[in-house]
N, C-alpha and C positions, 0 to 999 in steps of 0.2 A: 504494500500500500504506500503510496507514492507521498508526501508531504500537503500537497493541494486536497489528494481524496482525507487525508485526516483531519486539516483543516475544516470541509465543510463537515464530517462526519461529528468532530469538537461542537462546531456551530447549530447543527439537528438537534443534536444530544441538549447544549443549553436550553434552546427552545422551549422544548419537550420539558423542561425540569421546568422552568418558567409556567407553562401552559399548568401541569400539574399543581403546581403551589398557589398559582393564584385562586383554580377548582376548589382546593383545598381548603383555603382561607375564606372566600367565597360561601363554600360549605358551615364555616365557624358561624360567619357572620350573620347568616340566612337563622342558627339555630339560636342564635343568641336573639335577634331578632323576634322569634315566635314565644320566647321565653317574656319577651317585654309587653306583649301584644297582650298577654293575659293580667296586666297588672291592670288598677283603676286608673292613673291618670296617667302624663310625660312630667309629671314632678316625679314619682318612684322609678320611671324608667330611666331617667335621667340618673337616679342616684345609683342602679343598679349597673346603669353603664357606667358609673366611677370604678364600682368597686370591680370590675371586669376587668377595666382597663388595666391593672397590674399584674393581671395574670398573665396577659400576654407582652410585658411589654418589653420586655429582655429576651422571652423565647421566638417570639413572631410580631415585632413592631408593627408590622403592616397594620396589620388586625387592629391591632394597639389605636393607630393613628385614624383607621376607620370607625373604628369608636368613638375618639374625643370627637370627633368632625358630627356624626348622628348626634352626638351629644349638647354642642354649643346650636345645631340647628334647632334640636326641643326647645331648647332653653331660652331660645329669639323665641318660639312660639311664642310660649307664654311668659314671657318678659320679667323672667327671672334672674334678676342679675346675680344673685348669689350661687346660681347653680351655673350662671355661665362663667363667672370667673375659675370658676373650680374645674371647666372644663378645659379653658382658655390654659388655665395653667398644664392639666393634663396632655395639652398640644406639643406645649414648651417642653414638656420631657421626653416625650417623643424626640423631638427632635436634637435634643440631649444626646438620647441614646444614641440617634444615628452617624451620632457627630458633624450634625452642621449647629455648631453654637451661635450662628451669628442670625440663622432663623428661630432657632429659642427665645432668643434673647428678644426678640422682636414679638414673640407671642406672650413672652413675661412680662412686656411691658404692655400689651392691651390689656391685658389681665388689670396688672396696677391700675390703669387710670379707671378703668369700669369700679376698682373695688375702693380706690380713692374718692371717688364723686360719693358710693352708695356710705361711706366712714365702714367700712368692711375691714377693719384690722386684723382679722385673723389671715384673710387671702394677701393683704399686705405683706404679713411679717412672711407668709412661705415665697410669696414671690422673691424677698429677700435674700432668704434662705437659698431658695433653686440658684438666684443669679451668683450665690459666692459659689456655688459649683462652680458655675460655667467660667467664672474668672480666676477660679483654681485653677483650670484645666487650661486655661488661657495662660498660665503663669504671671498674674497680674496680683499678687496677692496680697499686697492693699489693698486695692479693690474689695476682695472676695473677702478680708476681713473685715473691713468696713461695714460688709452687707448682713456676716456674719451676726455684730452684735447690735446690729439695726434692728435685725430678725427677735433675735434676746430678748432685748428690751420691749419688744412691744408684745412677744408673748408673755413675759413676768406681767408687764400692765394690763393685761387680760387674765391671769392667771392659768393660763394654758401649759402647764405642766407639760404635758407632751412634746409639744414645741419648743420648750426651754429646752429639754434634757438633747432633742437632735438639734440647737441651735450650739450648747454650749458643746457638746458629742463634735460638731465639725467645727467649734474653735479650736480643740484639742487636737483633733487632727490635722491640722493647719499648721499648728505650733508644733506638731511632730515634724511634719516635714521641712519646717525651719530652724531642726535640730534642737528647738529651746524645748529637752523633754521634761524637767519638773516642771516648768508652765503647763505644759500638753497635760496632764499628769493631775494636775489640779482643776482642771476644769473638768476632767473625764471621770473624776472623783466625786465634781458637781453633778455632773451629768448621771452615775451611779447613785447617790443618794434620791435622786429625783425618782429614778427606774424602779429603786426598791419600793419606795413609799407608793407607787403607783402600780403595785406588782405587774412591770414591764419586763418579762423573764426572757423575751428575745432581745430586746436593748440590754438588759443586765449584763447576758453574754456577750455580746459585743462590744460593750464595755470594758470588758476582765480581756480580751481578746485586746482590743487600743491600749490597754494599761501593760501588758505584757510589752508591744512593743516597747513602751518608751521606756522600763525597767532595763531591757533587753541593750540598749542603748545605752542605758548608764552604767551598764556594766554588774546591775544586782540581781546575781541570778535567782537568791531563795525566791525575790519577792517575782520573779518570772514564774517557779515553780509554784507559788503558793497561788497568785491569779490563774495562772495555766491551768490547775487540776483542779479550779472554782469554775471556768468557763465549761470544761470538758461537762462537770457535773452537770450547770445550768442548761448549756445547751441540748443534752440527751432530755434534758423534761420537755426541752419543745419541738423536738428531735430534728433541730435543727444541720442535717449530716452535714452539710456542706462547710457550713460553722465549726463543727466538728472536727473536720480535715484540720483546718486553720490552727485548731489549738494546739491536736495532736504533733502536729508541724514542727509548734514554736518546743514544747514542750521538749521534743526531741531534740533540736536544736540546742536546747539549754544545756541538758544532761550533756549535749558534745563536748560545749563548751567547758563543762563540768568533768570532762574527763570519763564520767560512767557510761563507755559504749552500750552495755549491755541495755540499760533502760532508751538510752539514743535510739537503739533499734528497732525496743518492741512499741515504742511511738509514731517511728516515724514508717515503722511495714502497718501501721494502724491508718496512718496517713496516706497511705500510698494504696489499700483497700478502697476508699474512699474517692481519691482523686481518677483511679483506673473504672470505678465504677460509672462516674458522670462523665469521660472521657476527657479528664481537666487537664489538655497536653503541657501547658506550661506550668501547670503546677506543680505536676506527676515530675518534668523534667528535674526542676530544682530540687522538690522534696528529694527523688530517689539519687540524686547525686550525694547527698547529706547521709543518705543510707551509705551508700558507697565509702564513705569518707568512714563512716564508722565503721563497715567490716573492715576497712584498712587497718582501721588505728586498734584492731581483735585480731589480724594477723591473719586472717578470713579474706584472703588476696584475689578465690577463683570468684567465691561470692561477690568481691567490690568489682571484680572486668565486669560480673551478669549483671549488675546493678547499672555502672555506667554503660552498657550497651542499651540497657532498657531507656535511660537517659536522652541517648543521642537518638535513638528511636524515636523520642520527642523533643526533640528541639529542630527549631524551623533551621530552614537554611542561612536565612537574614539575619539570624543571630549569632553572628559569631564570637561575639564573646564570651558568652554563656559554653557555647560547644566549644571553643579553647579550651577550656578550663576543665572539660570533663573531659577532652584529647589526651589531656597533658596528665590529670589521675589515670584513667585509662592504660598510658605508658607506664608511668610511676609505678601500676601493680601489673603487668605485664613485665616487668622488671624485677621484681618479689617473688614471680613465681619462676624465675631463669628461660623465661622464652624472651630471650635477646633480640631476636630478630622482629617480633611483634612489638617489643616494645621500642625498636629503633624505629618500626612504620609509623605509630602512632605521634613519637616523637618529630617525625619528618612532617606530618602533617598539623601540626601543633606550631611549626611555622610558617607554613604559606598562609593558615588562619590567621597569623599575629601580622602576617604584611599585608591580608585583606583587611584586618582593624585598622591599620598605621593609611592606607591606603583610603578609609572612608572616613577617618580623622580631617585629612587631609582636605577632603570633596566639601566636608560640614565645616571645613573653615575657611576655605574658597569664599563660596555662599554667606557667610558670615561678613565676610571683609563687601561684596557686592550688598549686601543688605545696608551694611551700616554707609558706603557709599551713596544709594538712592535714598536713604533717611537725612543724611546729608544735607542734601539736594533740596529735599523737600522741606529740611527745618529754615532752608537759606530764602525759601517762597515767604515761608509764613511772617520770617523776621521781617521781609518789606513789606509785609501787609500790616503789619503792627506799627511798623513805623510810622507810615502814613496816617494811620489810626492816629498815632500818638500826638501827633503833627495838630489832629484836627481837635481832640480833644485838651490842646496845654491850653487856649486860649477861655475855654471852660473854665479849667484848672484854677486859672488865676483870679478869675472872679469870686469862684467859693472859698478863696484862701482868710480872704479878709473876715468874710463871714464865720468861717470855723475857727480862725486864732480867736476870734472875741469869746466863741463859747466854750473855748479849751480854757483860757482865761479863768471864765470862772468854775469850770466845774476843778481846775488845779486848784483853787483855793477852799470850795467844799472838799476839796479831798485832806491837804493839809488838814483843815479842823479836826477830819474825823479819823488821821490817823494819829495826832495829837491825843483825842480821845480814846482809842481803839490802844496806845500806848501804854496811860498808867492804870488802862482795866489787863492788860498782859502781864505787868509788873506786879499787881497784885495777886492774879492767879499763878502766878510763878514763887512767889514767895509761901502761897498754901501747899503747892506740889513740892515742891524743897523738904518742907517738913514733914508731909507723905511718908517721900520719896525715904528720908532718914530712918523713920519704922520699921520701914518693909526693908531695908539695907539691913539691919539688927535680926529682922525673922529669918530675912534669907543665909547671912550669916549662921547663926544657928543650926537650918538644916543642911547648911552646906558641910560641919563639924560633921554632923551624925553620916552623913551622904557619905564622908571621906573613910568614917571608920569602917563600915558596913562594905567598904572597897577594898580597904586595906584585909580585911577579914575576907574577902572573895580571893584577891590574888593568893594568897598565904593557902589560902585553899587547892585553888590551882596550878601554881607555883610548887608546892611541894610535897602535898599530898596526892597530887596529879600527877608529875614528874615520877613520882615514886611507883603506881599504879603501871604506867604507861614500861621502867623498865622490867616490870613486874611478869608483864606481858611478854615483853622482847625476851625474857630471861626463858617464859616459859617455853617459847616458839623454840627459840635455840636447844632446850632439851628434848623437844617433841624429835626435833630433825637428828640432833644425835642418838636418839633411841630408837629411832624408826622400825627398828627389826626386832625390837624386844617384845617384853612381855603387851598384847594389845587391850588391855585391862586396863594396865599402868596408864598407858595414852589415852585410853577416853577418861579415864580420875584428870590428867595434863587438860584435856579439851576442855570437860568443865567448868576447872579453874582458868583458863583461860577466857571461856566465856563470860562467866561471872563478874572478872573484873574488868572486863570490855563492858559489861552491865553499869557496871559501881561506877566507869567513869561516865558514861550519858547520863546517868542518875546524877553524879557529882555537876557537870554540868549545866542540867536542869535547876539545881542548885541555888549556883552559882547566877545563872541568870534572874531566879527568882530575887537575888539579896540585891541585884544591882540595881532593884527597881523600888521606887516607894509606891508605886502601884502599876500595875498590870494591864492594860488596855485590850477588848477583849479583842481585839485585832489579832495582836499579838500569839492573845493565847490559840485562839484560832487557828494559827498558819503554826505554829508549834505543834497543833493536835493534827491539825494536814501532816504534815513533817512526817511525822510517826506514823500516820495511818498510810502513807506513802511507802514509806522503808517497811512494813507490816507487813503490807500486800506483797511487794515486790519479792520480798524473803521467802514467804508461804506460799502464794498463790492465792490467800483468799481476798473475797470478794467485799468491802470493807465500805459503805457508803455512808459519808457524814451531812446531815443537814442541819441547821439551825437557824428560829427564829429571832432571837437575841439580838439587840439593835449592837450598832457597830461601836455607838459613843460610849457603851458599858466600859465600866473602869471596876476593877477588883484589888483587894489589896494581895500583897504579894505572898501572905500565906493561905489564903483563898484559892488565888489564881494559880498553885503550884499544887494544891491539894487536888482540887479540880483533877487538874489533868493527870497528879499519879493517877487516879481513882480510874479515870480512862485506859490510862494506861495497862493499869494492874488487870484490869478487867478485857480488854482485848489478848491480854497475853495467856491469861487462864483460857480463852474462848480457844484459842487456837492453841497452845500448848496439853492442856488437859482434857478439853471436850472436843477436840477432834473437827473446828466446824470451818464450815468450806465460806457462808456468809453471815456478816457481822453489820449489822444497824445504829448507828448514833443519831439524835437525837437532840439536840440542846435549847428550851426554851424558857420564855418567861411569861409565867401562867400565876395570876391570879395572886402578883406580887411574889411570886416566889419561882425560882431559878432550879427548874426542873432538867437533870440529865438522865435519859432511859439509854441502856443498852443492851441490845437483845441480838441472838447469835441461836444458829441452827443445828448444834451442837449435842452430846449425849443427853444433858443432863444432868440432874441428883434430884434422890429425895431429902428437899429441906428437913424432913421429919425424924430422916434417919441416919443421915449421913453426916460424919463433924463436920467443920466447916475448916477449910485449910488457909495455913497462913495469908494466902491471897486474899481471902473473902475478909482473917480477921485484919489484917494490914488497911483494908479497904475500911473497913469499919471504923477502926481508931481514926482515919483522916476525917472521914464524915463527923466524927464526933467532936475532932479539934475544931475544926468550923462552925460548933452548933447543926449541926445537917442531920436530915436522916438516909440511913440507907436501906433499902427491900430490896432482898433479892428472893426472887419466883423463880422457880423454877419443878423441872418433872423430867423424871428418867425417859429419855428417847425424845422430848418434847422442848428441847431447848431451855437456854435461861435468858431473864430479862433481870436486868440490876438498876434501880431505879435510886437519885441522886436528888435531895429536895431540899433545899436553902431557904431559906426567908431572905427577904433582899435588906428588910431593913435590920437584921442581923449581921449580914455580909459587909452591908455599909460601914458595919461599927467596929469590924475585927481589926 
């Protein structure tokens, strides 16, 4: 077949796919259509084609667009401007999507003026909202912040909670990509408080998923880890899979960073489930290259070639930087495994890619030097047009001069008086804050003493009852290895003790963290009780899901908030050490003025009636009881146990 016969054969084939898709959508529209026909008036039809238009409008825009269109024609019917703006705006994301921003922008602004005349503030603030995309993506982002908290402000003055949280949601993400990430960071923390109070559990996620980033950026990986397996949870409640991928990603990502291959992998083959299922090429590409990087860094070399082949299998050809980079791993374990010669190919071709970069470097700064030439050109138009302006406008100028020095005149001398006055009312408030300020220098004093001692008592702690432990360890390791052939008794009594005070020291440093605190924040303890429930699973296998209603501002004091979490603690460890159980339930709320933790596991059992109760349970006991707390625990042979934790708050307040 000749090059002409495959050309028109190309050209059929288009058609044909053409003719089919339009049928198709065609088909959508006809069905949606007879769906409208059965409602009572073109005001529900109207609102039904809003809430349609989303469904299509990332997978089949067409459709999309032939919607808002039916939609702003009802809306002229019956002369409803509030459902025509909303349609009007519906047009403008259309055209978002398809990437003509400069027709967007054109339909966001009919929008505005329609919802301007009617005082329509709510269609206001989202046209705002929509235009800082489009001036995001214009890289104009001034602009796009500008519009940002235009959008803000006018939903807080309507109380439109929703609209706050994705106003202040895309400041933060703004301020991400202007690298200022604790700004980003604070606002998306704004934006979270709003989500929860609203129970918005797909914004929630999304949220922990932006907060990751910009943790990720500053280099703190707990708090990557501790958001990351917060999102992973929230999203499966809304089974959000796509969101999903996302976290599983970053998560994986972290642990690389982190040095623990082992977790790196089974996150990021969780992510890679996920990205092969929706066919998500450029996700898949980079996720699975981050795989790769980790069976490297496991020594798992045949594994990281199958990884980076699945890679380059998704990555476009326009991309060559991306596929560089996984040419050049590629080689690197093509080299690990001693086939030289594959990994000399790979290496060969890792540079004609780096002279096709250097090469379109080049072409984008060509283009660069011709643009800023014709901008030139065109700033040298406008300065004579201004000039001439200016020209006509001095003789203006000069007239109103005389007129505004006289009234500069006297408002400089109202001003003098009233900063005269404004003067010894500051002199006064400054002399009451001074003597404040001396107080509170004397309180803080004080607890700064006690802060120091309770430091000094942590190091001392760590320092050399820690040191001591840790060669304890070393000491024992080294007998393990020089006995290795003896008696195998002897070596598990060695393991024990070795384990134990690998215990004693997370214990000691549990500790240790509780003393350095004069109180607890339950944040804190939170991403502590993740921590654990993290390293739990991962150890065992089981299946460990922590929830809690507990607001975030909770504050505990430091022997509360350490008792707490033994008691968590002790009691996940019985669950899976003694009762054998595969899933484990937490639980943490505040009912009814009192600070309830339930933990329930699927485990043997016991009968409470008949069975002692082992140092776990009593250990667990005595902490409940330092706190004022009660403890129950339920339970039945074969039928699991629940161990239930109950605080009074305004006891807790007072310890």
């Amino acid at each position: 077949m000749n090059t002409f016969t495959k050309s028109i054969v190309q050209i059929v084939t288009l058609l044909l796919c053409l003719q089919v898709t339009a049928q198709t959508n065609q088909a959508i529209i006809d069905s949606i259509g007879n769906v409208t026909q059965a409602m009572e008036n073109d005001s529900l039809r109207v609102q039904y084609l809003h809430k349609v238009f989303f469904k299509y409008a990332y997978s089949k825009p067409e459709i999309a667009r032939e919607l808002s269109e039916i939609a702003i024609q009802k809306s002229e019917t019956i002369e409803n401007t509030f459902l025509k703006t909303r349609s009007l705006l519906r047009k403008g994301i259309y055209f978002d999507i398809v990437g003509k921003k400069d027709s967007s922008l054109f339909w966001y602004d009919e929008a505005y003026e329609i919802a301007k005349k009617a005082a329509d503030k709510d269609a206001m603030a989202s046209v705002y909202n929509n235009k800082g995309l489009i001036y995001w993506g214009k890289e104009e982002y001034k602009t796009a912040m500008d519009y940002y908290l235009s959008s803000y402000e006018i939903f807080k003055d309507l109380g439109q909670q929703r609209g706050q949280a994705n106003s202040l949601n895309n400041i933060g993400l703004l301020l991400s990509k202007l690298e200022r990430h604790k700004e980003s960071n604070t606002y998306h923390k704004r934006s979270l408080a709003i989500r929860q109070e609203t129970k918005d559990t797909y914004g929630i996620g999304a949220s922990y998923t932006n907060m990751v980033m910009n943790f990720s950026a500053l280099k703190q990986l707990d708090s990557c880890i501790y958001y990351g397996q917060k999102s992973v949870v929230t999203k499966k409640k809304v089974n959000d899979v796509k969101g999903l991928a996302t976290s599983y990603n970053s998560l994986g990502k972290t642990y690389q960073q982190l040095k623990q291959s082992d977790s790196a992998v089974l996150y990021l083959k969780k992510a890679d489930e996920i990205y092969q299922r929706f066919n998500a090429r450029k996700h898949r590409a980079k996720n699975i290259q981050l795989l790769g990087i980790a069976y490297y860094n496991q020594g798992k070399y045949q594994a990281a070639v199958d990884a980076y082949t699945i890679a380059l299998d998704n990555i476009d050809d326009d991309q060559a930087m991306i596929k560089s980079k996984a040419v050049r791993r590629m080689a690197n374990a093509y080299r690990e495994l001693g086939d030289f010669e594959k990994a000399s190919q790979y290496y060969q071709e890792t540079i004609k890619l780096q002279d096709t970069i250097q090469k379109e470097k080049e072409t984008i700064a060509t283009n660069e030097i011709f643009e800023k030439y014709q901008s030139a050109e065109k700033e040298k138009e406008i300065l004579l047009q201004r000039a001439q302006i200016a020209e006509k406008n001095a003789s203006i100028s000069q007239k109103n001069t005389t007129i505004y020095g006289m009234i500069a005149g006297v408002l400089v001398l109202l001003a003098l008086g009233y900063l005269l006055y404004n003067q010894q009312k500051l002199k006064n408030r400054q002399l009451q804050k001074e003597n404040e300020l001396k107080d509170a220098l004397i309180k803080v004093e004080t607890q700064n003493k006690l802060h120091e001692q309770r430091l000094k008592i942590s190091r001392d702690l760590h320092d050399n009852i820690g040191s001591q432990l840790t060669f304890i360890i070393s000491s024992i390791d080294n007998l393990k290895y020089g006995l290795k052939d003896e008696n195998p008794a002897f070596l598990d009594r060695l393991s024990n003790i070795n384990f134990f005070t690998r215990n004693t020291i997370n214990q000691l440093r549990d500790t240790i963290w509780a003393m350095n605190m004069d109180a607890i924040h339950f944040e804190d303890l939170e991403q502590r009780m993740m921590n654990h429930i993290g390293q739990a699973s991962i150890l065992t296998g089981a299946e460990i899901e922590f929830t809690n209603e507990v607001s975030e501002s909770t504050t505990f004091s430091s022997l509360v908030g350490i008792n707490i979490f033994r008691i968590m603690q002790e009691a996940i460890n019985n669950a899976i050490k003694h009762a054998n159980s595969k899933e484990i339930t937490i639980h943490f709320q505040e009912k009814n003025d009192q600070y309830v933790l339930a933990i329930s596991d699927d485990g043997k059992g016991f009968d409470t009636t008949e069975d002692a109760a082992g140092n776990g349970l009593e250990n667990m006991q005595l902490r409940a009881e330092e706190i004022y707390g009660k403890l129950n625990v339920i339970s039945q042979k074969n039928h699991g146990t629940t161990i239930h934790l109950t605080i009074d708050k305004t006891v807790a307040d007072k310890i």
